[in-house]
C-alpha positions in Angstrom: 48.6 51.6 80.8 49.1 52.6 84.2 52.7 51.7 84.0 53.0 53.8 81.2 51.3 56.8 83.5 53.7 56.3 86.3 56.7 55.9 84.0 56.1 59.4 82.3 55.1 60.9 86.1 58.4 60.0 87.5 59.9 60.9 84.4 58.1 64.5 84.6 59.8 64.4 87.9 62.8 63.4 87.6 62.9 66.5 85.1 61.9 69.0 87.5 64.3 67.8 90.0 67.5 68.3 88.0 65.7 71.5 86.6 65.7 73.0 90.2 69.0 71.3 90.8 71.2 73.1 87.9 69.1 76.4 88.7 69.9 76.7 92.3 73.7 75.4 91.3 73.8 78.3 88.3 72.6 80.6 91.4 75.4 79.7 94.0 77.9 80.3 90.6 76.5 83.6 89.9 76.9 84.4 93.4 80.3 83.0 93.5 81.0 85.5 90.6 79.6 88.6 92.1 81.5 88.1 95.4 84.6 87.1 93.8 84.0 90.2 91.4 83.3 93.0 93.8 83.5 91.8 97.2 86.6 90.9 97.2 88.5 94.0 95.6 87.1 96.3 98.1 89.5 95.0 100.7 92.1 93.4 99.0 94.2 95.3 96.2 94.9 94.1 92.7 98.3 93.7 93.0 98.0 91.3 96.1 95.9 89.2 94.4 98.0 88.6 91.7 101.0 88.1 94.3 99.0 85.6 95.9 98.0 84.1 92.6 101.5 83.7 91.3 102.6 82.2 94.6 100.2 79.5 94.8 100.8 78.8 91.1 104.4 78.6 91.9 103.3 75.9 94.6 101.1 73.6 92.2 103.8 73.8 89.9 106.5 72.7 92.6 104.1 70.0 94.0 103.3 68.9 90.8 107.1 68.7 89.5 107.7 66.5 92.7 104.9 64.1 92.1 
């Protein structure tokens, strides 16, 4: 019976962990967004983000073609 008890406990706890776990990760995401989202436009202008955007692609693509 007691193993029973301690088997549900850690059970309850393993629960809790991975509870806090994806709420803190869904918290750093939703930060992530925000910054990404308004942050960043404030100082950097649409246009050179998509320049940058397409020039990176163009390097994954290269890499990738050479691999």
């Amino acid at each position: 019976m007691e193993e029973l008890k301690d088997i549900l406990k850690n059970l309850k706890n393993f629960g809790e962990e991975v509870f806090e776990t994806a709420k803190n990760r869904f918290k750093l995401s939703t930060l992530f967004d925000v910054f990404t989202e308004k942050v960043i436009p404030t100082f950097v202008s649409e246009k050179e983000l998509k320049d940058y955007y397409e020039k990176r692609m163009e390097e994954v693509n290269e890499f990738m073609y050479k691999l």
